[in-house]
Backbone as XML, in Angstrom:
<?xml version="1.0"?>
<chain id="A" units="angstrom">
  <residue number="1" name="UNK">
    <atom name="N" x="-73.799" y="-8.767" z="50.403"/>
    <atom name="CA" x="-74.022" y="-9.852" z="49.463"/>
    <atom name="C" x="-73.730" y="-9.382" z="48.032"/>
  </residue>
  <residue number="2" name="UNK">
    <atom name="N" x="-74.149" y="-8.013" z="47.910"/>
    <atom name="CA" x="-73.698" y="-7.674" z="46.432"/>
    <atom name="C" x="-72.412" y="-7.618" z="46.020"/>
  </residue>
  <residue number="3" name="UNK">
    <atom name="N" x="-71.550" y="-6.865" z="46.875"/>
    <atom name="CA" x="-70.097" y="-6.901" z="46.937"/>
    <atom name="C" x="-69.979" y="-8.418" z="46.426"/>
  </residue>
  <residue number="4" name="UNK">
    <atom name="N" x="-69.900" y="-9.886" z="47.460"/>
    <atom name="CA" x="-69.076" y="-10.966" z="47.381"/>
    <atom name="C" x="-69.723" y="-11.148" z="45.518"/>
  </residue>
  <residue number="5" name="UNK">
    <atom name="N" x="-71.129" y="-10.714" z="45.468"/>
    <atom name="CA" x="-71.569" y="-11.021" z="43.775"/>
    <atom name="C" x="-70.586" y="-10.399" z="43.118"/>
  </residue>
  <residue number="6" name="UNK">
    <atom name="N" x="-70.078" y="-9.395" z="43.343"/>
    <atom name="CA" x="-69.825" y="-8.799" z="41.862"/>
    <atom name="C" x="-68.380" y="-9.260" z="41.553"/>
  </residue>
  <residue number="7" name="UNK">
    <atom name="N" x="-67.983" y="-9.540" z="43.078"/>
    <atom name="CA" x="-66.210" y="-9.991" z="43.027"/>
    <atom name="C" x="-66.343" y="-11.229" z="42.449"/>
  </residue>
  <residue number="8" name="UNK">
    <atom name="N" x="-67.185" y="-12.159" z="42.477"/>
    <atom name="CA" x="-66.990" y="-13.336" z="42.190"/>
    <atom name="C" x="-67.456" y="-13.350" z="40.588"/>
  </residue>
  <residue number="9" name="UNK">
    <atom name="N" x="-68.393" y="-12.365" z="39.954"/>
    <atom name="CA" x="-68.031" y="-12.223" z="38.907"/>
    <atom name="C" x="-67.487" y="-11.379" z="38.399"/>
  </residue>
  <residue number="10" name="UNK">
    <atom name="N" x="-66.489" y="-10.685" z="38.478"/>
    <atom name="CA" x="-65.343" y="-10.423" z="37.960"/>
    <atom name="C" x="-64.338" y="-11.156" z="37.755"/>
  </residue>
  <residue number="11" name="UNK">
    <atom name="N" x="-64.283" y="-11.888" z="38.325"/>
    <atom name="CA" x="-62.978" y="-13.226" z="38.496"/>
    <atom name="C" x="-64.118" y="-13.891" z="37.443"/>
  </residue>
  <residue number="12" name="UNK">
    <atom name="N" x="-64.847" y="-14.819" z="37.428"/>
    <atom name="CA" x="-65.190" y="-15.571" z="36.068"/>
    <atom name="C" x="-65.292" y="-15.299" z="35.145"/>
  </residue>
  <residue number="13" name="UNK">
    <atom name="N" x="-65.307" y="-13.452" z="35.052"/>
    <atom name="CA" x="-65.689" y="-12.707" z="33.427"/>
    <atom name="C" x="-64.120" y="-13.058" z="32.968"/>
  </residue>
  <residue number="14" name="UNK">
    <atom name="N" x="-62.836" y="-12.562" z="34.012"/>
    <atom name="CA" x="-61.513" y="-12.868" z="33.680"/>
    <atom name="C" x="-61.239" y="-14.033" z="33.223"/>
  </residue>
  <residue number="15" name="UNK">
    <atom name="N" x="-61.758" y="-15.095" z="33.904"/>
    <atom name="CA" x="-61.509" y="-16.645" z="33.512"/>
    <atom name="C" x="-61.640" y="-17.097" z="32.170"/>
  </residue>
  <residue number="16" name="UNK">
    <atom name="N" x="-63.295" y="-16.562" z="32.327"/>
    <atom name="CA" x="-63.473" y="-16.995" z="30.994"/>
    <atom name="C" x="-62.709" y="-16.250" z="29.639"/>
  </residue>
  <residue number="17" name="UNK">
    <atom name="N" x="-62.653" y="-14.846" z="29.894"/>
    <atom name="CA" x="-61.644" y="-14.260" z="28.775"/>
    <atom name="C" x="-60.605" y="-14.969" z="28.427"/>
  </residue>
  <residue number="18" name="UNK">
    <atom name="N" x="-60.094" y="-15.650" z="29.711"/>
    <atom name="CA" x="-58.500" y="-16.113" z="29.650"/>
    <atom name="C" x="-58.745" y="-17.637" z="28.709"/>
  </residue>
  <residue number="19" name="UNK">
    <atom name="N" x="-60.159" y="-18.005" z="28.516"/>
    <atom name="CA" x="-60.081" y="-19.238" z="27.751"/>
    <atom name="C" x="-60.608" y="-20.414" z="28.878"/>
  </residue>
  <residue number="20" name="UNK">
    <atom name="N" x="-60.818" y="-20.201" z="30.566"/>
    <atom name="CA" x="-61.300" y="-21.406" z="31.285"/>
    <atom name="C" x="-62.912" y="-20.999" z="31.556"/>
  </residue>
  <residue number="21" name="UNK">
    <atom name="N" x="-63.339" y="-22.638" z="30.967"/>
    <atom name="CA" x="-64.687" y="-22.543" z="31.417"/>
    <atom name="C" x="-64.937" y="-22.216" z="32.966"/>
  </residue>
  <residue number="22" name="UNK">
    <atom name="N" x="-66.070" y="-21.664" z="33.411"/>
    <atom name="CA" x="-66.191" y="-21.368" z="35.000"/>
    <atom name="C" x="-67.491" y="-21.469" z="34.951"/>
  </residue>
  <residue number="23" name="UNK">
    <atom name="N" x="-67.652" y="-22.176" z="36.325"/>
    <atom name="CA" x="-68.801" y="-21.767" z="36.913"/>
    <atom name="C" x="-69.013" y="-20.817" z="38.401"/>
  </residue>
  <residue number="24" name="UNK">
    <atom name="N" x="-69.883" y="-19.982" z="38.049"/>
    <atom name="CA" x="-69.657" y="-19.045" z="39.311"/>
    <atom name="C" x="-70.941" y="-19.259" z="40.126"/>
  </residue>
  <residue number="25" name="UNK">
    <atom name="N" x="-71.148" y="-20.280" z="41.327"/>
    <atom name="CA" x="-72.289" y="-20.057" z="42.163"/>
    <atom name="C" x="-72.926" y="-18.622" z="42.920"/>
  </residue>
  <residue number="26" name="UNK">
    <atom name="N" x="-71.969" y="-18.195" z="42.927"/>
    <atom name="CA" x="-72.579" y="-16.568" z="43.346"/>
    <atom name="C" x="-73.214" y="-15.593" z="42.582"/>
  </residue>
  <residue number="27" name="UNK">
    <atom name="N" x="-73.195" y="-16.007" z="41.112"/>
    <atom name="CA" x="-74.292" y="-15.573" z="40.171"/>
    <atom name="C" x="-74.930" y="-16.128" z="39.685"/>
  </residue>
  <residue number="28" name="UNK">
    <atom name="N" x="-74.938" y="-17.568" z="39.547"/>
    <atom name="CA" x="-75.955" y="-18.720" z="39.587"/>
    <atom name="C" x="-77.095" y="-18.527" z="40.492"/>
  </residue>
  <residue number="29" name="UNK">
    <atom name="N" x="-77.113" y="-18.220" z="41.671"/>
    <atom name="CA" x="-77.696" y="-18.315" z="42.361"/>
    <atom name="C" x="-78.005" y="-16.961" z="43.078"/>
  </residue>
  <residue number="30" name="UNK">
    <atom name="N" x="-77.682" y="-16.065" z="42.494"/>
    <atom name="CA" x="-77.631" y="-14.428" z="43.409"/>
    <atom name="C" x="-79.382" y="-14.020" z="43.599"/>
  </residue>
  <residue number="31" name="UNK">
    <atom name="N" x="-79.396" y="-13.739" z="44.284"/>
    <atom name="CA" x="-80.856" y="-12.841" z="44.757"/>
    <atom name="C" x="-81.630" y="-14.138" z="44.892"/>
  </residue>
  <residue number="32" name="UNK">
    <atom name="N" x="-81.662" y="-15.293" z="44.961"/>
    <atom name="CA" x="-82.618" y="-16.474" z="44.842"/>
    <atom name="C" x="-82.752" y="-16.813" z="46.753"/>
  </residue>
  <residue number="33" name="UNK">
    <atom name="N" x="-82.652" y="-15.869" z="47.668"/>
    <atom name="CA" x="-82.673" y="-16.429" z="48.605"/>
    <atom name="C" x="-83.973" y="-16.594" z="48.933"/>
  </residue>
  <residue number="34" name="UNK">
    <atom name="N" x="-84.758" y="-18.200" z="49.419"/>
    <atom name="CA" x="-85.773" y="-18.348" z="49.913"/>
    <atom name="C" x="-86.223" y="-19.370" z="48.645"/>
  </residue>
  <residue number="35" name="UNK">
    <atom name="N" x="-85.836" y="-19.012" z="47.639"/>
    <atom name="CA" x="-86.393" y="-19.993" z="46.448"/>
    <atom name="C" x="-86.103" y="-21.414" z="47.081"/>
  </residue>
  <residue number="36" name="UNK">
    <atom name="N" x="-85.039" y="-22.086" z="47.607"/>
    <atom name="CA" x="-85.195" y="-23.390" z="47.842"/>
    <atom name="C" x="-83.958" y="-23.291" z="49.908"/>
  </residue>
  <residue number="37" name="UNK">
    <atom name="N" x="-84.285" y="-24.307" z="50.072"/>
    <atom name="CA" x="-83.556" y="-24.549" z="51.535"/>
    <atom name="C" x="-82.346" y="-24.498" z="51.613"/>
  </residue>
  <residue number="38" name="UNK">
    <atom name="N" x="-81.098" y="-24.016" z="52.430"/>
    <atom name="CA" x="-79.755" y="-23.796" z="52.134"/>
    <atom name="C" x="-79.214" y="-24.858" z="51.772"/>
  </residue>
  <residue number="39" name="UNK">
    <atom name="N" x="-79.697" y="-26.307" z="51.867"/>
    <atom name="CA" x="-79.067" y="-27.306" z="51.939"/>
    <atom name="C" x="-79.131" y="-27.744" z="50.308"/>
  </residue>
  <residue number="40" name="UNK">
    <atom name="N" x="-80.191" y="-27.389" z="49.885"/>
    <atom name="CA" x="-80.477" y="-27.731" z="48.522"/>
    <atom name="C" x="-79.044" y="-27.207" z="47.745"/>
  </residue>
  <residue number="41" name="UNK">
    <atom name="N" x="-79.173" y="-25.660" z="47.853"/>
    <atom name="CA" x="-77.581" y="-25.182" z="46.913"/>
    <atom name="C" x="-76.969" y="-25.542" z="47.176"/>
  </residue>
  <residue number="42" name="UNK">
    <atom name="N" x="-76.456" y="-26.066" z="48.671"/>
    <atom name="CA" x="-75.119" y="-26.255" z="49.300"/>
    <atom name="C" x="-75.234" y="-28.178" z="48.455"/>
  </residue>
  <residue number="43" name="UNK">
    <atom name="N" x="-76.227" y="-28.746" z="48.229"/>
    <atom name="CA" x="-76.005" y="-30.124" z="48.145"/>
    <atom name="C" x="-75.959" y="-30.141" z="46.584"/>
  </residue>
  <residue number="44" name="UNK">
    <atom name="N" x="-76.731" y="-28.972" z="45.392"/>
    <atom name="CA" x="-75.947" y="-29.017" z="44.066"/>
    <atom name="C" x="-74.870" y="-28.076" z="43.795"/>
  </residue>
  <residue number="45" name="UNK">
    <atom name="N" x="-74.317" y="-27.430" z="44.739"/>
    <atom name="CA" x="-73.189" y="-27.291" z="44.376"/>
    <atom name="C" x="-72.175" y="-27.955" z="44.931"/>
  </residue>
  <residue number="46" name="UNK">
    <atom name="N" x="-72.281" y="-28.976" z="45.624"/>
    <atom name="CA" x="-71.253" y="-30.087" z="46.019"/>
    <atom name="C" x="-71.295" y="-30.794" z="45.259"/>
  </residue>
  <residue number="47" name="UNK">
    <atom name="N" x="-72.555" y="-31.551" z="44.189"/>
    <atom name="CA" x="-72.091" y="-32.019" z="43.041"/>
    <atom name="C" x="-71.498" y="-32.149" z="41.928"/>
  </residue>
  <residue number="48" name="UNK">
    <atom name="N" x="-72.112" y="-30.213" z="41.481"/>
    <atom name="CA" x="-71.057" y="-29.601" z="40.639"/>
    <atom name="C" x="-69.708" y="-29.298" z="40.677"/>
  </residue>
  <residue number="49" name="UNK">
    <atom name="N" x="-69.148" y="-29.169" z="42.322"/>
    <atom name="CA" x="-67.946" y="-29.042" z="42.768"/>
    <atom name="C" x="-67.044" y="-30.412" z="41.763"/>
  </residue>
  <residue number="50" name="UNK">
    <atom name="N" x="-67.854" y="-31.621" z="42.123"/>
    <atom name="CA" x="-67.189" y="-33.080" z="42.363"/>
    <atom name="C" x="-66.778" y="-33.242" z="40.520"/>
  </residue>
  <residue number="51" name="UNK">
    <atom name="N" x="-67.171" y="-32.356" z="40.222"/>
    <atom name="CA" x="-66.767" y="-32.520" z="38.447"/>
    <atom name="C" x="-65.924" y="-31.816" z="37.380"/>
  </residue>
  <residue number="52" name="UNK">
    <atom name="N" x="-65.501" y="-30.441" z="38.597"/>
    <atom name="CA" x="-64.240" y="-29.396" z="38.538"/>
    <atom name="C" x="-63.286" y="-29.893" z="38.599"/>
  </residue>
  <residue number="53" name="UNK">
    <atom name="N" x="-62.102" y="-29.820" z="37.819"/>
    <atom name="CA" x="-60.499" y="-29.687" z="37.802"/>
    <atom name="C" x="-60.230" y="-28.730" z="39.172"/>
  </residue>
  <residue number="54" name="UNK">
    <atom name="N" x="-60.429" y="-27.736" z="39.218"/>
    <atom name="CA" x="-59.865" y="-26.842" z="40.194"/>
    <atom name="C" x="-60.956" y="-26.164" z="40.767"/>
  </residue>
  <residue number="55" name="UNK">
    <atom name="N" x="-61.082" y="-25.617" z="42.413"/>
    <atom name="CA" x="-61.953" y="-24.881" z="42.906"/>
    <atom name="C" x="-61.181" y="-23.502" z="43.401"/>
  </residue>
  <residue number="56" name="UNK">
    <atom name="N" x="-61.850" y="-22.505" z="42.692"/>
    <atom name="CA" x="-61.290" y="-21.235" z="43.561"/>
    <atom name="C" x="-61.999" y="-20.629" z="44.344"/>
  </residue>
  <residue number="57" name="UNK">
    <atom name="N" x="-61.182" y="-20.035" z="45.352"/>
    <atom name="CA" x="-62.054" y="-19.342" z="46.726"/>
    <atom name="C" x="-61.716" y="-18.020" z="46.687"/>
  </residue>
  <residue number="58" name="UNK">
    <atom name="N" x="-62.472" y="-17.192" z="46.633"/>
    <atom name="CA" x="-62.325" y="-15.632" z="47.146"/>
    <atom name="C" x="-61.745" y="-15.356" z="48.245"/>
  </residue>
  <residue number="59" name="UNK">
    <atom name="N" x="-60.962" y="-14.488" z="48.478"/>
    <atom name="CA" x="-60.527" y="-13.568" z="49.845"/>
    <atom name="C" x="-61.752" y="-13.674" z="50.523"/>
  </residue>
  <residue number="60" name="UNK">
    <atom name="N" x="-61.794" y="-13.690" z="52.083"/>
    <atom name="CA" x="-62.985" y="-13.835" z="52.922"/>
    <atom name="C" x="-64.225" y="-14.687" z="52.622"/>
  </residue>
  <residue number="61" name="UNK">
    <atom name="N" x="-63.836" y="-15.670" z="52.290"/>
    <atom name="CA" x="-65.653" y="-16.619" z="51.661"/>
    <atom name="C" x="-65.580" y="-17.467" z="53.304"/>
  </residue>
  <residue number="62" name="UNK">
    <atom name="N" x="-66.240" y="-16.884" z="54.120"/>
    <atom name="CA" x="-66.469" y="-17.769" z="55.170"/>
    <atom name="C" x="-67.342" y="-18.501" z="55.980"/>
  </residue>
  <residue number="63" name="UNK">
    <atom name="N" x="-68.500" y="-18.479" z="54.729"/>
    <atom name="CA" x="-69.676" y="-18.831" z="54.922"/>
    <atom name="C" x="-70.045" y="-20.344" z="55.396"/>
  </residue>
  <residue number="64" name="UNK">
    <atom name="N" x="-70.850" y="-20.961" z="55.840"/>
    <atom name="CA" x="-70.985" y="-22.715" z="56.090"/>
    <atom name="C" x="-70.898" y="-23.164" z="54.971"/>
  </residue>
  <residue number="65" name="UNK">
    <atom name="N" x="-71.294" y="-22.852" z="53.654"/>
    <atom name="CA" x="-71.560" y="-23.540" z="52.581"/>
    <atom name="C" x="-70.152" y="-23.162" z="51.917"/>
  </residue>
  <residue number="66" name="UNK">
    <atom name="N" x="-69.166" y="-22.585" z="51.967"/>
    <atom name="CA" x="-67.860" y="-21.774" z="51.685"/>
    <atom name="C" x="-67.160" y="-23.255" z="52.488"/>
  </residue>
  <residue number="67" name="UNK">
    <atom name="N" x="-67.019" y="-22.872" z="53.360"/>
    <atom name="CA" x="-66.014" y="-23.724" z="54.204"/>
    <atom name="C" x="-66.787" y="-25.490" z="53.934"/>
  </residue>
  <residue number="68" name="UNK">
    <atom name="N" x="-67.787" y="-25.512" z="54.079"/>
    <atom name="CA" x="-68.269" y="-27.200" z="53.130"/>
    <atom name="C" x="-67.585" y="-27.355" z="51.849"/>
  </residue>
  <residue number="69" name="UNK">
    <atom name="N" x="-67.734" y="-26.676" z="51.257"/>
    <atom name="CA" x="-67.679" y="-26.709" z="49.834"/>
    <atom name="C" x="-65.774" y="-27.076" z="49.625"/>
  </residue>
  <residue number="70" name="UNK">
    <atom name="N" x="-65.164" y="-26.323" z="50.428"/>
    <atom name="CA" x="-63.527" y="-26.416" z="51.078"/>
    <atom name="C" x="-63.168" y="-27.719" z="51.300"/>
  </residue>
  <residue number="71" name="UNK">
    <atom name="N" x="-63.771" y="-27.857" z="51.948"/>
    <atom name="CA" x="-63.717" y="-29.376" z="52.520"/>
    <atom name="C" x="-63.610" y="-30.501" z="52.047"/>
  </residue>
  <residue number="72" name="UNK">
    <atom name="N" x="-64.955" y="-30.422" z="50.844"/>
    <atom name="CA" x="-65.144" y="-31.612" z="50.067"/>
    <atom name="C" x="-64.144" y="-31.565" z="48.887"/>
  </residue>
  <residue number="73" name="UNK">
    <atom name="N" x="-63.736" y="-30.321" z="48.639"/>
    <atom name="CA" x="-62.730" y="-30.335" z="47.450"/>
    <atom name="C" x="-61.232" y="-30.531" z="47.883"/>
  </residue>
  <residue number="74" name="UNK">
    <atom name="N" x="-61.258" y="-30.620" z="49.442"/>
    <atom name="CA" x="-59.557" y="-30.965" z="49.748"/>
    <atom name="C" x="-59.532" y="-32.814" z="49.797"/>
  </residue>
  <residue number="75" name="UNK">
    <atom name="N" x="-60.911" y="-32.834" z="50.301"/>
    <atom name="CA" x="-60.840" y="-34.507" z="50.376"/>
    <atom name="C" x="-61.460" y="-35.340" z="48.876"/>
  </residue>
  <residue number="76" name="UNK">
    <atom name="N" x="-61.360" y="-34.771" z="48.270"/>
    <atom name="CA" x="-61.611" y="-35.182" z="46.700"/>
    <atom name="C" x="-60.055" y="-34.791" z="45.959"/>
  </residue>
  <residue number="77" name="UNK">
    <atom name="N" x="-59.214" y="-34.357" z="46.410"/>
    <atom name="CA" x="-57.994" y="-33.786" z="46.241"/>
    <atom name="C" x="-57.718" y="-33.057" z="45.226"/>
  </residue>
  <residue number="78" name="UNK">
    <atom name="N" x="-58.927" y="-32.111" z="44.859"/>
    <atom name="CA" x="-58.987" y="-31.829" z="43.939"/>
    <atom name="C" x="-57.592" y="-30.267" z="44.145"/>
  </residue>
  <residue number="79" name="UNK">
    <atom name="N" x="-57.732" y="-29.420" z="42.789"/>
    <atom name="CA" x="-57.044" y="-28.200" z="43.200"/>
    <atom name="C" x="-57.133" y="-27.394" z="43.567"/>
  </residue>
  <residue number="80" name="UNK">
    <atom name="N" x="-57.059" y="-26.766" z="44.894"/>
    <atom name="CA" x="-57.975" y="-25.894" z="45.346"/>
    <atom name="C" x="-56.652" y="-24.497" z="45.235"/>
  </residue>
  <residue number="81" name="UNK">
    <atom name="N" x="-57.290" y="-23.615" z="45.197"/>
    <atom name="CA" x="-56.860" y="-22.411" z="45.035"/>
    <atom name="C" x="-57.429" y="-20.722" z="45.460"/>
  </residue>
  <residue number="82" name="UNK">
    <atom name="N" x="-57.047" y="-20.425" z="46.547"/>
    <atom name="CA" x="-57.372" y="-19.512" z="47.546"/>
    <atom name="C" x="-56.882" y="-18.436" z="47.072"/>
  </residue>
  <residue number="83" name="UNK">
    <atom name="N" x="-57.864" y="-17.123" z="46.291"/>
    <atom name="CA" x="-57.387" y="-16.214" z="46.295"/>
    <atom name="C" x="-56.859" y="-15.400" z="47.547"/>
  </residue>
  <residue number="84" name="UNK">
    <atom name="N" x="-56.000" y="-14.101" z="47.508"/>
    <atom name="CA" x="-55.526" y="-13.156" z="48.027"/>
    <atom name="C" x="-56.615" y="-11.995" z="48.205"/>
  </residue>
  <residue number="85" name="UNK">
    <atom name="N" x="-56.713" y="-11.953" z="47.027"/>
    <atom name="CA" x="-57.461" y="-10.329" z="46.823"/>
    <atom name="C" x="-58.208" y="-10.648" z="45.083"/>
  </residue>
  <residue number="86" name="UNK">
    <atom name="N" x="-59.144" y="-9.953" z="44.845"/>
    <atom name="CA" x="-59.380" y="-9.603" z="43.694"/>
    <atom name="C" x="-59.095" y="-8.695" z="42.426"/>
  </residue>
  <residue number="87" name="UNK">
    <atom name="N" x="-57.814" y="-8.145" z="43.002"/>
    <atom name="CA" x="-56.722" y="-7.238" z="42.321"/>
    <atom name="C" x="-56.326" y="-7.265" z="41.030"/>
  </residue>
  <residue number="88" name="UNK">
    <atom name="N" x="-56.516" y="-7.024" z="40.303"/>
    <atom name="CA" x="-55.965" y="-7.293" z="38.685"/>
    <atom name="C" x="-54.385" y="-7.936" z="39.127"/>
  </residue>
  <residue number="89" name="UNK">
    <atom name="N" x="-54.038" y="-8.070" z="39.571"/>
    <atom name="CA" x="-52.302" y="-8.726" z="40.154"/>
    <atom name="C" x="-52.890" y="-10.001" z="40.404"/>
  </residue>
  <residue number="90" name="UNK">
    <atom name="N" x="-53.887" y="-10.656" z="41.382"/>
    <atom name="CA" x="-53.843" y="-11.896" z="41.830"/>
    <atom name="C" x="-54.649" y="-12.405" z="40.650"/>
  </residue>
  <residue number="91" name="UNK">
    <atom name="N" x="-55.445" y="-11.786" z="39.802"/>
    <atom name="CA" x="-56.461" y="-12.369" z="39.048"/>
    <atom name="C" x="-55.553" y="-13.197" z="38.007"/>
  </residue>
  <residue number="92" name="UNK">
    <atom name="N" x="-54.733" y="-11.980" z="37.686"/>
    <atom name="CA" x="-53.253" y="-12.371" z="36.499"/>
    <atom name="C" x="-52.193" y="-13.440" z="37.093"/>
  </residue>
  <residue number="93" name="UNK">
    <atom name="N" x="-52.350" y="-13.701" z="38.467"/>
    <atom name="CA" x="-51.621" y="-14.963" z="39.729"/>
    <atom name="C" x="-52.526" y="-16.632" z="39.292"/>
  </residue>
  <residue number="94" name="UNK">
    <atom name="N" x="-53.903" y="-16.326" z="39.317"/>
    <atom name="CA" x="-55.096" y="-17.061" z="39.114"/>
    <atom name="C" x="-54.504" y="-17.480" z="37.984"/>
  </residue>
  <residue number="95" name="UNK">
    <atom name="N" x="-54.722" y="-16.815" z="36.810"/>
    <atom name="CA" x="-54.353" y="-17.370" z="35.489"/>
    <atom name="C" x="-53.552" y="-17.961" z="35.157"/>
  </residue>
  <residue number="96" name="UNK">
    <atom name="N" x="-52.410" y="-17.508" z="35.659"/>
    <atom name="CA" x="-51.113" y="-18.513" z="35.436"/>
    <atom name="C" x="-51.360" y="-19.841" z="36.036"/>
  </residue>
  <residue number="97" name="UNK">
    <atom name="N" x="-51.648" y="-19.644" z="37.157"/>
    <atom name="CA" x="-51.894" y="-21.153" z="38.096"/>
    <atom name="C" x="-52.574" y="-22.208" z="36.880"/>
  </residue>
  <residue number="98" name="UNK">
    <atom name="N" x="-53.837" y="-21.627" z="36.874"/>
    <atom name="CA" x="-54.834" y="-22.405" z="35.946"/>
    <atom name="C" x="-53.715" y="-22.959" z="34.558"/>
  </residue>
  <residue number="99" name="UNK">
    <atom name="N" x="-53.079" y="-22.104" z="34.261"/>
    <atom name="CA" x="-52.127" y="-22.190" z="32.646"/>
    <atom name="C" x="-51.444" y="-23.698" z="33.235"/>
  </residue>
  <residue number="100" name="UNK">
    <atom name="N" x="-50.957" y="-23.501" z="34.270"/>
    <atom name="CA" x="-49.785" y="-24.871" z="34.653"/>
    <atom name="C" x="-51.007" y="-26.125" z="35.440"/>
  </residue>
  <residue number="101" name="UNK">
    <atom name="N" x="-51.710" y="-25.329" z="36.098"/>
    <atom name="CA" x="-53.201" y="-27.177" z="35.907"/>
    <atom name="C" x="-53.453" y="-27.343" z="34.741"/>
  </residue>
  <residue number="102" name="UNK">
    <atom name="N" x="-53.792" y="-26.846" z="33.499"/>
    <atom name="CA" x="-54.144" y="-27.198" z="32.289"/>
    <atom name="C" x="-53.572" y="-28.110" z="31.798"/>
  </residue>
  <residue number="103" name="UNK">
    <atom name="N" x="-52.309" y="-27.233" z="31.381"/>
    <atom name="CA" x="-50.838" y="-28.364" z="30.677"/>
    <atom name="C" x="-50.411" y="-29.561" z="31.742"/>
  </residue>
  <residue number="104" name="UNK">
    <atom name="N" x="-50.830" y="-29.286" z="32.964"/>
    <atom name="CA" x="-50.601" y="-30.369" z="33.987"/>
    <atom name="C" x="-51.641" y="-31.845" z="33.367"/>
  </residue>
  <residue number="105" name="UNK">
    <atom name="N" x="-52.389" y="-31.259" z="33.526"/>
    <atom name="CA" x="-53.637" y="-32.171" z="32.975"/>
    <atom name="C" x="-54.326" y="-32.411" z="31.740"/>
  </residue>
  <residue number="106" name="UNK">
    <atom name="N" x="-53.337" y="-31.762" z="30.980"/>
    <atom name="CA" x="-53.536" y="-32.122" z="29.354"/>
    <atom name="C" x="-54.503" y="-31.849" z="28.865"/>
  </residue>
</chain>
C-alpha cells in the first residue's frame, strides 16, 4: 500500500509542478483504512471523478474501486489516461498528453 502511495504521489507532485491541478485519492485518503466503509470512498470519489477533465491510472491499479472508478470515467467519456510506468519518461508522456487536453479544451 505504501509503494501504490508514494507512486501516486509522485505523479501529482509532477502534475502539479507542470501547472495541472490534481487530485490524488491515494493520499487523500492513505492510512484512513477503517475510518469509513469502502463504499463511502469509492462513492466520493466517483463524485469527484464526475468533475475531472481527465482521469489518470497508474501501472497495475487493479483494485474494485480502481476498475469502478474506470468505468464510470469511460462512460462519462471523459479522458482517461493509463499510465505505463512511473518513469520520469512516461511522467514527461503524461504531461504532454495533459498540454494537448488543455489547449483541446481551452
Amino acid at each position: 500500500m505504501r509503494q501504490n502511495i508514494y507512486r501516486a504521489s509522485l505523479v501529482a507532485a509532477h502534475l502539479w509542478a507542470a501547472g495541472f491541478p490534481t487530485i490524488c485519492p491515494h493520499t487523500n485518503s492513505a492510512f484512513m483504512d477503517g475510518i469509513a466503509a469502502d463504499n463511502v470512498w469509492l462513492e466520493g470519489y466517483i463524485r469527484i471523478l464526475e468533475l475531472c477533465d481527465v482521469v489518470v491510472f497508474l501501472p497495475h491499479e487493479n483494485s474494485e474501486g480502481s476498475k469502478a472508478e474506470h468505468s464510470r470515467a469511460v462512460n462519462l467519456k471523459k479522458s482517461v489516461y493509463e499510465m505505463d510506468s512511473v518513469d520520469p519518461e512516461d511522467i514527461d508522456k503524461l504531461i504532454r498528453h495533459l498540454d494537448v487536453v488543455a489547449h483541446v479544451l481551452g
